[in-house]
C-alpha positions in Angstrom: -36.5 81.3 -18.3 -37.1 79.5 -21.5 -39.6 76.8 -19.7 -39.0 74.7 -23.7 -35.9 73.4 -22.8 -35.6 69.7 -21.1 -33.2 68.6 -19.2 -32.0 64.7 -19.8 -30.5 62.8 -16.4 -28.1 60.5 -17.5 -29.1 56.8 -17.5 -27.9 54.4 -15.2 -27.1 50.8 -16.2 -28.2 47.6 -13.9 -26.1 45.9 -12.3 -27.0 42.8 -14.5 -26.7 45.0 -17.7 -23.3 45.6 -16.1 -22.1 42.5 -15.8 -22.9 41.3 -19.0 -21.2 44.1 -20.8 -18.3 42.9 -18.9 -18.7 39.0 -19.3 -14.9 37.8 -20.1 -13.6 40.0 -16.9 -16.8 38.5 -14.8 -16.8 35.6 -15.9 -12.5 35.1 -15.1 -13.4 36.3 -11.7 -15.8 33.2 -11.4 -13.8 31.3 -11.6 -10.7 32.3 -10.1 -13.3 32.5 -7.1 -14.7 28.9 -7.6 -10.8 27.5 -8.5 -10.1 28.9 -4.7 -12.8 27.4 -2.6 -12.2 24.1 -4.5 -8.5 24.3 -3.8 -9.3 25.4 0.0 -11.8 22.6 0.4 -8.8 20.0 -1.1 -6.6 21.3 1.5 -8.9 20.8 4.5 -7.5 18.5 7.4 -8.9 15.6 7.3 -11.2 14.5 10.7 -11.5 11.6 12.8 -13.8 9.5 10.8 -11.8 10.5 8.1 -8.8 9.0 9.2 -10.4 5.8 10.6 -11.5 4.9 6.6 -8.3 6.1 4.9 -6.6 2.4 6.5 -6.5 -1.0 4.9 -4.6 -4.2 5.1 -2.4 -5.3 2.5 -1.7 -9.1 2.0 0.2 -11.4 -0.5 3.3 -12.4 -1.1 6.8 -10.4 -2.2 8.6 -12.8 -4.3 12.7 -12.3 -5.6 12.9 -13.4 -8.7 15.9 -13.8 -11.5 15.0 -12.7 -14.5 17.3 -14.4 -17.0 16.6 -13.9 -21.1 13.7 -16.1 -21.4 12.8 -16.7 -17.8 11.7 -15.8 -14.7 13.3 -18.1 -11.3 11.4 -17.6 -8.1 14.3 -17.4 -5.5 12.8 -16.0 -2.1 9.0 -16.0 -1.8 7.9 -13.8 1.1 4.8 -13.6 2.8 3.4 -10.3 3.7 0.8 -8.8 6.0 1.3 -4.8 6.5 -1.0 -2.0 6.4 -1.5 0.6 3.7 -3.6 3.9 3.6 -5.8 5.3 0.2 -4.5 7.9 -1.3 -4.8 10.5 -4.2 -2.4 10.6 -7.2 -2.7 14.4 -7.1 -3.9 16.6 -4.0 -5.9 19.0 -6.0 -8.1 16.7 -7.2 -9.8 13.1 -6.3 -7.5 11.2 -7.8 -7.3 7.8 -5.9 -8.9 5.6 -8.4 -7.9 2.3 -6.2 -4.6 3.5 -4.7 -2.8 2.1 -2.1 0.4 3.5 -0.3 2.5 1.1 1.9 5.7 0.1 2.5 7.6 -3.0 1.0 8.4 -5.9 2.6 10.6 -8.7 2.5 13.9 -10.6 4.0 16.3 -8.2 4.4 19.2 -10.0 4.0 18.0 -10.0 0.2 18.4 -6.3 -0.1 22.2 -5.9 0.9 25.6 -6.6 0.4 26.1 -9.2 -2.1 22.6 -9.6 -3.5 22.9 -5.8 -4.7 26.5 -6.9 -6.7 25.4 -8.5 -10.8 29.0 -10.5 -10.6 28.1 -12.6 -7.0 24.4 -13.7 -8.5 26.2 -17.0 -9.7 27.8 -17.9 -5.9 24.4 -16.5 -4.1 22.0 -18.9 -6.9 24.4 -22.1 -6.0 24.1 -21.5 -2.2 20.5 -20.6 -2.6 20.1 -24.0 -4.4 21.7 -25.6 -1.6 19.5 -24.2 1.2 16.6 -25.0 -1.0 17.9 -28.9 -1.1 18.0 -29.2 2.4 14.4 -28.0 2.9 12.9 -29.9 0.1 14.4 -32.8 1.6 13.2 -32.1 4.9 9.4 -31.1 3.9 9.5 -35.0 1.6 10.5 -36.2 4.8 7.7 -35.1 6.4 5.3 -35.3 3.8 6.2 -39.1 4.1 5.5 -39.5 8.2 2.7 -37.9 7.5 1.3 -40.3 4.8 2.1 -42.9 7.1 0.3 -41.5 9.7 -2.9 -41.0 7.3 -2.3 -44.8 6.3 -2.5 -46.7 10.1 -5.2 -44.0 11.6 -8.5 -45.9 11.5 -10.1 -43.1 13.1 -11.6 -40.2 11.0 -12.1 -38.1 13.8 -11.7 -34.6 14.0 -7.9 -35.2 14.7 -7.7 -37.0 11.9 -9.3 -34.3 9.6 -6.8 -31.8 10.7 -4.4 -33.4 10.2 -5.6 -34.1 6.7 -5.6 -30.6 6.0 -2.6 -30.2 7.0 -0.9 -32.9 4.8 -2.6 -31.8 1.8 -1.2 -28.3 2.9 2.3 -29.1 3.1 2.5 -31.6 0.0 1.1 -28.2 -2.0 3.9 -26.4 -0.2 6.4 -29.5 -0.8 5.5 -29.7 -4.9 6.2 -25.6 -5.0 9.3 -25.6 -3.5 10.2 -29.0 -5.6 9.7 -26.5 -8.6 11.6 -23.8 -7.7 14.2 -25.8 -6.8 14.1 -27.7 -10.3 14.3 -24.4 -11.7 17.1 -23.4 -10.3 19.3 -26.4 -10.9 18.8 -26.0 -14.3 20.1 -22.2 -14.4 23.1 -21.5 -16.4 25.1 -19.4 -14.0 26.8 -17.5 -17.2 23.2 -16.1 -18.5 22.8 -12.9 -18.2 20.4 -12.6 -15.5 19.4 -10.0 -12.8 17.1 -9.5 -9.4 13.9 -8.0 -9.3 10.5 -8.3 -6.5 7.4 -8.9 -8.1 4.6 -8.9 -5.8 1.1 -9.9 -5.5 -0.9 -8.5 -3.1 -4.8 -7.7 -2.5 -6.1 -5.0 0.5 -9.0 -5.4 2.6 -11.0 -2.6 4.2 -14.3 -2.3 6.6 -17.5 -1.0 5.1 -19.8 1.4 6.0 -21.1 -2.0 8.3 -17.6 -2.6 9.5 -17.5 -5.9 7.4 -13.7 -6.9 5.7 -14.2 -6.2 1.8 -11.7 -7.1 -0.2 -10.0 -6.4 -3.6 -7.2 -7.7 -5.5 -3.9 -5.3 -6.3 -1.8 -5.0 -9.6 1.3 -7.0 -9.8 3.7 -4.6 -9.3 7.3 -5.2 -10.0 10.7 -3.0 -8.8 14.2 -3.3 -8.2 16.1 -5.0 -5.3 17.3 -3.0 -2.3 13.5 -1.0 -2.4 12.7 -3.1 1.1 11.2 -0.2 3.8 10.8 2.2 0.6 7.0 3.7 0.1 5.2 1.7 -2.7 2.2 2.6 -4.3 -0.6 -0.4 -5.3 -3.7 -0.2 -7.5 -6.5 -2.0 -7.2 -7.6 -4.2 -10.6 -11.2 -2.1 -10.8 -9.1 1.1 -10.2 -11.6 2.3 -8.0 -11.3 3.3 -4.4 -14.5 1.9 -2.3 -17.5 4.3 -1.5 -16.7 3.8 2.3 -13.3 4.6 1.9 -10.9 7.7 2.7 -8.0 8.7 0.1 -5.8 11.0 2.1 -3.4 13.7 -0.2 0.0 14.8 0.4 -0.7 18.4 0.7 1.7 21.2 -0.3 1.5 22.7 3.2 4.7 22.9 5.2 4.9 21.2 8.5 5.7 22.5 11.9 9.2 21.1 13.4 7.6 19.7 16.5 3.8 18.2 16.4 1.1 15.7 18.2 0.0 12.9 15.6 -2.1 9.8 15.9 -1.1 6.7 14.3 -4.0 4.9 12.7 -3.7 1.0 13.6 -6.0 -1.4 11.9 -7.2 -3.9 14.5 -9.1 -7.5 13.1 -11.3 -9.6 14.4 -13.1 -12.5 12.6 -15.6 -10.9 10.4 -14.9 -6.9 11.2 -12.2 -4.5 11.3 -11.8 -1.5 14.0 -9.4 1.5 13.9 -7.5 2.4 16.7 -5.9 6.3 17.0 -3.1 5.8 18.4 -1.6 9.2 20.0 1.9 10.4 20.5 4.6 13.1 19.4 6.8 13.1 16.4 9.7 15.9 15.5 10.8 16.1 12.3 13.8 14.0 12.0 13.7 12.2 15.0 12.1 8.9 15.4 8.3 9.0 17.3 7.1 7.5 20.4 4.7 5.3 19.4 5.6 1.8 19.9 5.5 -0.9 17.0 3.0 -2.9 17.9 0.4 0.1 18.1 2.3 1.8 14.8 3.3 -1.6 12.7 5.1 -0.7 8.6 3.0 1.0 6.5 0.1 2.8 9.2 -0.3 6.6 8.2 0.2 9.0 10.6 -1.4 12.2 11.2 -1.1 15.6 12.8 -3.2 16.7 15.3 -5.0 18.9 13.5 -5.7 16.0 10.7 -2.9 16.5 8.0 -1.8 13.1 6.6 2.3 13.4 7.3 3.4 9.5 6.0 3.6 6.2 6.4 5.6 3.9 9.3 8.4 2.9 8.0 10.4 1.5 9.8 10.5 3.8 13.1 10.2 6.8 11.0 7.4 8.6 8.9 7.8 8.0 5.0 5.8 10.7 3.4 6.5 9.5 0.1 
């Protein structure tokens, strides 16, 4: 045996060595593999202290306007207190960036019939007018007894300063309505003119103390006949406060038949509290939660913590 011959093993690459002859198929894997755990972590359920943040009030007014060529009538001015829940523009990603869903509000007579019709806008402005005179002359009536009143009081007791407030109160109310009215009468019915709501509105949600924060919303402007319709708000920072919860309208189907928790927002002078309301909802059928625990505009969960919708209206909204 020729003892000058050397046999060679073959060489064996690292692992490392491996994987960096292979970078572009390694590094694809990456991130597939991070793309799914961030897309599983987005589609978590969300948990009870979860929920209890994602609420907020939403106040202001909702105010039907006619919008002729170079102005814009206040008609119906609505005041509105409803609740509202964060939420993301896009599930996959933290999106809120000061987003509020909630349902509109507003009279509802407004909304139907006639008011939806462009050619009876010239009878429903003259009758409006009308309705508007009688309370303007009722509120300068008032405004009146109540001067009187201030006048022959001697007394500035406490009474007397509530009273004050009050007057000053409905004289401010008085000169509004004395505006609109003006407004109105001189319309040209034959403009060209349509309906719209344009609201103002600002939300206000507990901190990590359970103190009321507040923040101011957007106008936001739509069509008539949107009344009990999901609406989305943003605040004016678009941002969506540190203590707060932005829920997501996840892609994952929903069983015909569930538990869920309405989350009602309960306040007090300086705090708000959260309230998880139980019950059971099937899908097309109305729940049993009644309104005063599950007012317009609450979200609703399963039981397993998957935002479903908003109240509206004795049904879930999901928008």
């Amino acid at each position: 045996m020729n003892k000058n011959i050397i046999s060679h093993k073959p060489h064996r690459s690292s692992p490392l060595h491996t994987l960096w002859r292979h970078w572009p198929l390694t590094g694809g894997a990456l991130v597939l593999v991070a793309v799914l755990v961030w897309l599983g972590v987005r589609l978590l359920p969300a948990s009870e202290s979860n929920m209890r943040a994602s609420v907020c009030f939403v106040d202001g007014r909702s105010n039907l306007c006619l919008v002729t060529d170079h102005d814009t009538l206040i008609i119906v001015s609505d005041t509105v207190h409803t609740q509202g829940v964060w939420v993301n523009k896009r599930w996959w990603w933290p999106s809120c960036n000061g987003r509020v869903l909630t349902i509109q509000q507003g009279r509802s007579y407004t909304d139907q019939g006639a008011w939806l019709v462009a050619d009876s806008l010239p009878q429903l402005i003259a009758n409006q007018i009308d309705s508007l005179g009688a309370l303007l002359q009722r509120k300068t009536t008032e405004r009146h007894e109540l001067q009187y009143y201030l006048r022959c009081h001697g007394v500035q007791d406490e009474g007397y300063q509530r009273i004050a407030r009050y007057a000053i109160e409905q004289a401010r109310e008085t000169d509004s309505l004395a505006a609109i009215y003006k407004a109105l009468k001189a319309h040209q019915p034959k403009k060209k003119a349509r309906l719209i709501r344009v609201g103002h509105y600002q939300v206000a949600w507990a901190d990590g103390d359970g103190r009321v924060q507040r923040a101011a919303c957007e106008p936001i402007v739509t069509p008539i006949g949107q009344l009990g319709r999901s609406m989305t708000l943003r605040t004016l920072d678009h941002a969506k406060p540190w203590a707060a919860y932005a829920v997501s309208n996840t892609p994952l189907a929903s069983a015909p038949t569930k538990k869920i928790f309405a989350v009602k927002l309960c306040a007090t002078d300086t705090t708000l509290t959260t309230l998880l309301v139980p019950g059971r909802y099937t899908k097309g059928v109305s729940y049993d939660i009644p309104p005063l625990l599950a007012p317009n505009g609450c979200p609703v969960f399963s039981s397993h913590g998957r935002f479903m919708g908003v109240i509206s209206n004795n049904k879930v909204n999901r928008n």
